[in-house]
N, C-alpha and C positions, 0 to 999 in steps of 0.2 A: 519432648525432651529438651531441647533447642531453648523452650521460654522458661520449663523448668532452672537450667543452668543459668541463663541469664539475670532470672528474680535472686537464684542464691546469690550468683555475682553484686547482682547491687545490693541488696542486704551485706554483704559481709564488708565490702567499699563502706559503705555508709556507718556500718558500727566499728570498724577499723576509725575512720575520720572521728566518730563521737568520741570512740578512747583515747585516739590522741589529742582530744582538744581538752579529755576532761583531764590526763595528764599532765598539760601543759597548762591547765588551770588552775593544778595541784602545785606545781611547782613554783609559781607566780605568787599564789598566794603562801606557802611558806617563807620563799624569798622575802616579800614584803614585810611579814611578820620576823624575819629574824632582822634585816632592815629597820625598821620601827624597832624591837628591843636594844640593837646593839647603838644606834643614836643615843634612844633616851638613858643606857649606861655611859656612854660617852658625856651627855653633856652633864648628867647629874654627878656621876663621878669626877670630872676635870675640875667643874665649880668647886664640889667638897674639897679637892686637892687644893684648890687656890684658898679656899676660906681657912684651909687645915694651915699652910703656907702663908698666911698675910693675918691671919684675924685670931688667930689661937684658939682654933676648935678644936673639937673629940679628934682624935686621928682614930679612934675605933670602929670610925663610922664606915672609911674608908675601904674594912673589909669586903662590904659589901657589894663594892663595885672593882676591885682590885686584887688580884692573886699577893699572900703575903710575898710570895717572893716578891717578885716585882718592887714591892712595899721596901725593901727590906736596901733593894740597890739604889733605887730612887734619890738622887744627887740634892734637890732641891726641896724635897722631905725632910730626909737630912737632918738638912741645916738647921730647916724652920724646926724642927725638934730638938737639937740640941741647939736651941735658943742663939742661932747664929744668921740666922734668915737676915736681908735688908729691910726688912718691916719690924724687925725688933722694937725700932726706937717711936712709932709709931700706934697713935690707935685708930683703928680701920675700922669705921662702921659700918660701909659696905662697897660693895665693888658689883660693877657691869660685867657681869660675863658675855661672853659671845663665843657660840660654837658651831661650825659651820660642817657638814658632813661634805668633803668632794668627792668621794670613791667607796664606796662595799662591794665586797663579794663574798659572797658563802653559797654554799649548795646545801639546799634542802637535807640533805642527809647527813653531812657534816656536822662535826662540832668546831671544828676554827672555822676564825672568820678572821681577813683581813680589813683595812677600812685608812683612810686619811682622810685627815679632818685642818680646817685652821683653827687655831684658838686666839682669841685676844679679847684684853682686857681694858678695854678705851679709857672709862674711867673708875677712880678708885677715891672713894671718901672718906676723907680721912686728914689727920694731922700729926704732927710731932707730938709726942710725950714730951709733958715739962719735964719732968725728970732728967729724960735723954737732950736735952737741947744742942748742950755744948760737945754732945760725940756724935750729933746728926750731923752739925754746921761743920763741924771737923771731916766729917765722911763725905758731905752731901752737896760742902760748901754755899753757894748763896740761894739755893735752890733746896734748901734745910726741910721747908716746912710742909713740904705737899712731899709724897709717900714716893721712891721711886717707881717708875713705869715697868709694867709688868712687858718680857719681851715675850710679842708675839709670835707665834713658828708656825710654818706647816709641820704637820706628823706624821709621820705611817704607825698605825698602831696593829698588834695583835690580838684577840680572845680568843676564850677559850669557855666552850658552855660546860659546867661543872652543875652538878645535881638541878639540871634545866633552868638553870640562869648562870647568863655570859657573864665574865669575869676578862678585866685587861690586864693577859699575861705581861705585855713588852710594849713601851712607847720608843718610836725612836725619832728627834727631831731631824727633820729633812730640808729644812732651808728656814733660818731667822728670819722677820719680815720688818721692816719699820712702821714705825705708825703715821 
């Protein structure tokens, strides 16, 4: 009776340990998988924002990585739509993005996720509009002809996964950086 108890004993030790390692594997591997999606919303979405913002792309694109609200408060959006943006006078053929992920969290079972990330835009190519020359050099003074510098920030951002893709409810800048 004694070795009968004892075999049940380790049996149930050892499939107790196999559950928790396969739950802890489950949850690893979800984490990593909303990790990997909520980046690659991150970086493709902030780029389109900046192209939307500097180059005069679709801003319809942006649904797709952005809650309209959000869309809707967005300061720097804006502008660049109602044709008030600092790259108005400007044609931007393209620009370096950079996007750095420093922090996620989300739980497997959730739909928010928080995250902070750096963003910067080192270089931006590009020139004055002949057009605009004489209201760059007015604005921009001697420093006219190369596009002004994008300011880079750390951010805390929020999503939110909606019909199973993440959407960025809220960005909120947390410290401007110099370049």
């Amino acid at each position: 009776m004694t070795k009968l108890r004892r075999f049940i004993w380790y049996l149930a030790s050892r499939l107790l340990l196999v559950i928790v390692l396969l739950g802890l594997f489950t949850v690893t591997f979800y984490f990593a998988m909303n990790a990997t999606n909520v980046y690659i919303v991150l970086k493709d979405g902030m780029a389109k924002r900046a192209q939307v913002i500097m180059m005069d792309e679709k801003a319809t694109e942006l649904n797709k990585f952005f809650q309209s609200s959000y869309l809707q408060r967005d300061e720097n959006l804006l502008l660049a739509l109602d044709d008030k943006s600092p790259y108005q006078y400007y044609t931007i053929r393209g620009i370096d993005h950079r996007l750095e992920l420093t922090w996620m969290w989300c739980w497997p079972w959730e739909s928010t996720a928080r995250a902070e990330f750096v963003e910067r835009i080192p270089r931006i190519d590009g020139r004055v509009n002949r057009t605009y020359t004489d209201a760059a050099k007015q604005l921009y003074g001697e420093n006219y002809e190369t596009p002004p510098k994008w300011q880079a920030g750390r951010y805390s951002v929020t999503l939110v996964k909606e019909n199973n893709q993440w959407h960025i409810k809220g960005i909120t800048l947390r410290e401007a950086l110099a370049e």
